[in-house]
C-alpha positions in Angstrom: 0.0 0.0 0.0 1.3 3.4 -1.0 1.8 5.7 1.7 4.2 9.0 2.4 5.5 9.4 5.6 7.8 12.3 6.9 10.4 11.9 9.2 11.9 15.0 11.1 15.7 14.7 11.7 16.3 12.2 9.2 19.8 13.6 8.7 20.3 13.2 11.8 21.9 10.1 13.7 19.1 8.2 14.6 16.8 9.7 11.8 19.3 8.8 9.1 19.0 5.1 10.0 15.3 4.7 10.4 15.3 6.2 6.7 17.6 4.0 5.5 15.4 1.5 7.3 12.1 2.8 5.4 13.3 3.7 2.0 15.0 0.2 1.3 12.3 -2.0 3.2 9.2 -0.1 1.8 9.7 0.8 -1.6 5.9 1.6 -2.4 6.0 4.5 0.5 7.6 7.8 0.0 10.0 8.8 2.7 10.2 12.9 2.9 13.3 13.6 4.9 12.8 16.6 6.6 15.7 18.3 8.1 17.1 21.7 9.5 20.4 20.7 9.0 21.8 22.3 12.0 25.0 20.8 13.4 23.8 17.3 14.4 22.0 17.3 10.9 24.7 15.4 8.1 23.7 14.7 4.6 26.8 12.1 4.1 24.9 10.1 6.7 22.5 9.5 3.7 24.8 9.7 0.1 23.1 5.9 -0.5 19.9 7.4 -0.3 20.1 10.1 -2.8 18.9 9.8 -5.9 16.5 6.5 -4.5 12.9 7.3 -6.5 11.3 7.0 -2.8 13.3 9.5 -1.0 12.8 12.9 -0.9 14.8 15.8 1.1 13.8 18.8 2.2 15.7 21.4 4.2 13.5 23.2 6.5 13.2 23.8 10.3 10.3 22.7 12.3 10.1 26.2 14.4 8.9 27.5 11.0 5.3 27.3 11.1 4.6 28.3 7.8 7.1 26.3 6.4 5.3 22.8 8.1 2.6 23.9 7.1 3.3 24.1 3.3 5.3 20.9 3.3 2.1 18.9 4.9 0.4 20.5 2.2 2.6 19.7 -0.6 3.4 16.0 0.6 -0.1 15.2 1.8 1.5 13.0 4.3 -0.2 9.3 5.6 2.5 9.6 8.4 5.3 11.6 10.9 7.6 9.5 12.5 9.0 13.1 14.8 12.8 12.6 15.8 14.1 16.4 15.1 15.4 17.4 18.6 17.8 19.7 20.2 19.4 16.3 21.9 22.6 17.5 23.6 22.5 17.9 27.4 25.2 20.0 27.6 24.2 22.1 25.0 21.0 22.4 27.2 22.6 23.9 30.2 23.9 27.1 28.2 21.0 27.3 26.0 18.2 26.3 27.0 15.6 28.5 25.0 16.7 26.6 21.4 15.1 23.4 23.1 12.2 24.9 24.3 12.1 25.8 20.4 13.1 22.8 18.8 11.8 20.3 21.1 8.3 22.3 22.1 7.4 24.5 20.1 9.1 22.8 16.8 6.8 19.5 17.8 3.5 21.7 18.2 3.8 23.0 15.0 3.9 19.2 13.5 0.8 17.9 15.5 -1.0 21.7 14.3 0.0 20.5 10.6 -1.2 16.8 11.4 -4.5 17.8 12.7 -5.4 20.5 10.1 -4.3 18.0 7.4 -5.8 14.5 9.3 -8.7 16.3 10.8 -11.7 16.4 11.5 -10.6 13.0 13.9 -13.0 12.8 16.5 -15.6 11.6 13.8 -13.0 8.6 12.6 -11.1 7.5 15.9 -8.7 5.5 14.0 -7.3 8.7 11.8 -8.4 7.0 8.3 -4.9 5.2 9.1 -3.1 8.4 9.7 -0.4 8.3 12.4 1.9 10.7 14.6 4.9 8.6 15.8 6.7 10.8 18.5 10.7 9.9 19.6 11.5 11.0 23.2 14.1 10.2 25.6 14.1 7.6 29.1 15.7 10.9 30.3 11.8 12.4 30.9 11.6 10.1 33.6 14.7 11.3 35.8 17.2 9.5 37.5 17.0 6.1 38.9 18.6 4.8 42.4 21.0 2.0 41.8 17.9 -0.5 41.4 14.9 -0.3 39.6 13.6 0.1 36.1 11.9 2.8 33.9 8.6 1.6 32.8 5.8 3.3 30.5 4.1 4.1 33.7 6.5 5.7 35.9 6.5 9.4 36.7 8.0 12.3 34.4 10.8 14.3 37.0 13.2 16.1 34.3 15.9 17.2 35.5 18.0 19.1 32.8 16.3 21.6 30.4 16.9 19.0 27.5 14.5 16.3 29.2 12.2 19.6 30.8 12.0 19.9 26.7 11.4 16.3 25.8 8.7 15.9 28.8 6.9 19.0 27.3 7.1 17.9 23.7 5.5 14.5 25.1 2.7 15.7 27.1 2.1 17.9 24.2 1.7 15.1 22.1 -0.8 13.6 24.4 -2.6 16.5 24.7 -3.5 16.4 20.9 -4.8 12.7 21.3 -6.9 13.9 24.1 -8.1 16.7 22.3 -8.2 16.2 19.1 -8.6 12.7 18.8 -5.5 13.0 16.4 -3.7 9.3 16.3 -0.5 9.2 18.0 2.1 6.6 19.4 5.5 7.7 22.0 8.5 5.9 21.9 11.0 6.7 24.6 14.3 5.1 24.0 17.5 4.7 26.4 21.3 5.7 24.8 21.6 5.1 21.6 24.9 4.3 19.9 26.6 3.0 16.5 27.8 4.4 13.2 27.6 8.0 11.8 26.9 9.4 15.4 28.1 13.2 16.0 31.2 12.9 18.2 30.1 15.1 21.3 28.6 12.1 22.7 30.4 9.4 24.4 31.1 6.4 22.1 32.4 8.2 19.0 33.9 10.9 20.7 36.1 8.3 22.8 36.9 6.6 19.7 37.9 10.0 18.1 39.9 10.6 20.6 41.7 7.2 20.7 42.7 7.6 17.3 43.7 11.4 17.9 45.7 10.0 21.0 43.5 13.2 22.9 42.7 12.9 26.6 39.7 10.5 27.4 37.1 12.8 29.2 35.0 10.8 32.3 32.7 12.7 34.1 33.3 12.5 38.0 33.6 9.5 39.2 32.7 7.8 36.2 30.0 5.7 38.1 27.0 6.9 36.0 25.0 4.4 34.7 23.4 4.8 31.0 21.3 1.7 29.3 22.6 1.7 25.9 20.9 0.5 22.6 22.4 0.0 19.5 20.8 2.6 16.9 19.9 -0.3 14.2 18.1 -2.0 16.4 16.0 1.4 17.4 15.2 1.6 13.8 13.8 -1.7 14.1 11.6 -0.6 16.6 10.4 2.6 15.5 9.4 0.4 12.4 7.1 -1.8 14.6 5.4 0.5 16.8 4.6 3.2 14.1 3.1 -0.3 12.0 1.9 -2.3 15.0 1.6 -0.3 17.9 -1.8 0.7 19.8 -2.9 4.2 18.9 -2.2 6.6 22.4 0.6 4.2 23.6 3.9 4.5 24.2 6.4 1.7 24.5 10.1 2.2 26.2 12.8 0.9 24.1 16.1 0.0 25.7 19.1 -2.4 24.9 18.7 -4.2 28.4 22.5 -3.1 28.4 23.7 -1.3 31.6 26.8 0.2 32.0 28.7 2.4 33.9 30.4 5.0 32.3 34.0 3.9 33.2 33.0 0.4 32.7 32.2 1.2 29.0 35.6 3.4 28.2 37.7 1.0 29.6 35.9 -1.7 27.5 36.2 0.9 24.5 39.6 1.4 25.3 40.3 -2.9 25.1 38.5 -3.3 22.0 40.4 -0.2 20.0 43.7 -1.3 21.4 43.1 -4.8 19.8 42.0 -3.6 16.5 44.4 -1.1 16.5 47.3 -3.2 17.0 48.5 -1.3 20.1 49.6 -2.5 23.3 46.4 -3.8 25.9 46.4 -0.4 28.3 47.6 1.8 25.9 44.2 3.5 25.4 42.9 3.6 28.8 45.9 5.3 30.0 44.2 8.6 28.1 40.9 8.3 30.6 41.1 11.7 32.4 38.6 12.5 34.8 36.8 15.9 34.5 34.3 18.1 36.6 31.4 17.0 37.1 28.1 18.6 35.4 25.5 20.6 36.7 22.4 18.0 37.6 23.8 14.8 36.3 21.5 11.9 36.7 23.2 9.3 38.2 21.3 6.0 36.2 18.9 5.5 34.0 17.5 1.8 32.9 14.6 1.3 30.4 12.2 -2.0 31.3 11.5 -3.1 27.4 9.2 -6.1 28.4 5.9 -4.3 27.1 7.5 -3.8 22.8 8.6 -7.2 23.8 5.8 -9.1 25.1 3.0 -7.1 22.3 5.4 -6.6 19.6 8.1 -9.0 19.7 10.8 -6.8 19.4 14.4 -7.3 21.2 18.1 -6.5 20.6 19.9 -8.3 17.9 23.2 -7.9 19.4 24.9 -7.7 22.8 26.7 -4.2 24.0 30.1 -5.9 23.4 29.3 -6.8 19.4 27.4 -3.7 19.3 30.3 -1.8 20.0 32.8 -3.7 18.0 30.4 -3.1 14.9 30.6 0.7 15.7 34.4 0.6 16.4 34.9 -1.0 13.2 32.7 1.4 10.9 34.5 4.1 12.5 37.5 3.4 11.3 36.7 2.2 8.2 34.9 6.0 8.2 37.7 8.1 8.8 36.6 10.7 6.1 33.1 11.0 7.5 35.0 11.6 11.1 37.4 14.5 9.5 34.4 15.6 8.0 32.2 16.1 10.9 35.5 17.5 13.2 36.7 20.3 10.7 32.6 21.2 9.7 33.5 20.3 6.0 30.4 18.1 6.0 28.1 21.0 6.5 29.2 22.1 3.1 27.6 19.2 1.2 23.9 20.2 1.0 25.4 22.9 -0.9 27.7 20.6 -3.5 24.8 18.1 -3.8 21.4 20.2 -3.6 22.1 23.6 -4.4 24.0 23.5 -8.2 
C-alpha cells in the first residue's frame, strides 16, 4: 500500500538510520526527509539514499510554522515519524531557550500540521490510518537509584532543560490525542549508539579521541549508569510500533544493556587497542577524569518487556558486538569523522542540492 511518511531529523543520527530502514524495506511508500540541518544534521549520513525514486529531502526547520505547514500540504502525508530534537545535554545547560524551540514549540507546530491535514478526527477514531509517531528520551523520567527500572508508567521528573523539553514535547503530544482525537504513538528510547553518530557524545567521541591520541574525558567519578541500545536495532523498533503499535501508547525501548560510564571506556579502550594493533592499556591510559556537570542523573535503565511481550521486538546484538560493529565502521569512516571535526560536511547540501 502506498503511503508518504515524513520523518523529522532524518539527517540526523538516529533519523538517518530509520530512513535508511524505510526507503529500502518499503519501496511503495515515500520517505520525505525533513531536516534543518543544524549541526547534528549530516547529509553524508545518507549519500546511499540520494537519488533513490522514494526519497525525498527537504531542508526546513520545524520552528517555521509556515514552512510545516506548506510541506504537509505539498506532501499530503499518511505519516510523521517526529525525531528532530535539540538532543545535547550540555548544549541544554547554556541554551536552554533553542530546546524549548526545537523540542516544544518545533513539535507543536507538527501535530498543528497533522490535525489540520488529518482532521476532523474525533468523527474517525482510528485517523483513516493516519499516524503521529513521536521519539523521546528515558531521560523524561529522571534518575534512577541504583535498582529499579523505567517503565511506561513511571512518573515524568526532568531534571536538565533538555529532558524539561522532551517531557513538554511528550505531554504535548498527548494532549492532541486527548483533544483532538489525532492518532499518535511515544516511543522513549534509552542511549543510543553506532555508526555515523556526531562525536560530542560518548562512544564516538572516545573513539575519536583514541585515534587522535586526545585525553579520554570521564565525568566524576565515572560511576553513572546509562542503558545503551544499538541505533539499528532502534530503527527496528520505531518500524514496529509506528506499524503495529496501539494508537495513544507508548512503548520504552532500551538495549537491556547497563553500564557504567567507566565500565564502557575501559571496555572501549580494550577493544580499539586490539583492533588497532597497540599495546592492551595503551588506550585507557588517556581516561582523564573531569568536573562534574550541573544535575547529572546518576542512572537510567529502560524496562522493554511491554515492545517485547505485544510486539516481539528485542536487541539483535549484545553491548560488546554492538560496539565492535561501531568501532569498526569508525574506522573504516575516517573521512566522514574529519568531515564532521573540521565542519567540512556541512558544506555538502550545498555541492549536492544547491547547483
Amino acid at each position: 500500500m502506498s503511503k508518504t511518511i515524513i520523518i523529522t531529523g532524518g539527517a540526523g543520527f538516529i533519523g538517518s538510520h530509520l530512513v535508511r530502514l524505510f526507503v529500502n524495506k518499503y519501496p511503495e511508500y515515500t520517505i520525505v526527509n525533513l531536516d534543518a540541518l543544524t549541526y547534528a544534521g549530516n547529509l553524508e549520513n545518507l549519500k546511499d539514499m540520494e537519488g533513490r525514486p522514494n526519497y525525498i529531502f527537504e531542508k526546513a526547520n520545524i520552528v517555521d510554522a509556515a514552512a510545516v505547514q506548506a510541506l504537509f500540504q505539498k506532501y499530503q502525508p499518511d505519516g510523521v515519524i517526529h525525531l528532530a530534537a535539540e538532543s545535547h545535554v550540555d548544549r541544554s545547560i547554556t541554551s536552554p531557550l533553542d530546546f524549548v524551540y526545537t523540542n516544544v514549540v518545533g513539535t507543536v507546530n507538527l501535530l498543528n500540521a497533522a490535525k489540520e491535514l488529518w482532521g476532523p478526527l474525533p468523527a474517525s477514531p482510528a485517523g483513516g490510518g493516519a499516524r503521529f509517531h513521536h521519539v523521546s528520551t528515558d531521560e523524561v523520567y529522571g534518575a534512577l537509584g541504583s535498582t529499579g527500572l523505567f517503565t511506561e508508567d513511571t512518573k515524568y521528573d526532568p531534571h536538565s532543560p533538555y529532558s524539561a523539553s522532551k517531557a513538554s514535547s511528550d505531554h504535548f503530544v498527548y494532549a492532541y490525542a486527548d483533544t483532538y482525537g489525532l492518532p499518535v504513538v511515544l516511543t522513549n528510547c534509552s542511549n543510543n549508539y553506532g555508526p555515523n553518530h556526531f562525536p560530542e557524545k560518548l562512544i564516538p567521541l572516545m573513539i575519536h579521541n583514541i585515534i587522535n591520541n586526545k585525553p579520554l574525558p570521564v565525568y566524576g567519578d565515572g560511576n553513572y549508569t546509562r542503558d545503551w541500545l544499538y541505533v539499528i536495532d532502534h530503527a527496528r523498533a520505531i518500524d514496529l510500533v509506528f506499524h503495529q503499535g496501539t494508537n495513544g501508547e507508548k512503548y520504552n525501548v532500551g538495549g537491556f544493556n547497563e553500564w557504567k560510564n567507566i565500565d564502557l571506556v575501559k571496555l572501549l579502550c580494550k577493544q580499539m587497542d586490539e583492533k588497532l594493533g597497540h599495546a592492551e592499556g595503551t588506550s585507557a591510559q588517556l581516561i582523564t577524569y573531569v568536573k562534574d556537570r550541573p544535575g547529572h542523573d546518576l542512572r537510567y535503565a529502560i524496562d522493554a518487556t511491554k515492545i517485547n511481550r505485544e510486539l516481539g521486538w528485542a536487541p539483535s546484538v549484545t553491548f560488546e558486538e554492538g560496539l565492535s560493529k561501531t568501532i569498526d565502521w569508525y574506522l573504516s569512516n575516517t573521512e566522514w569523522l574529519e568531515h564532521v571535526t573540521s565542519g567540512a560536511y556541512q558544506e555538502y547540501y550545498e555541492r549536492q542540492y544547491m547547483h
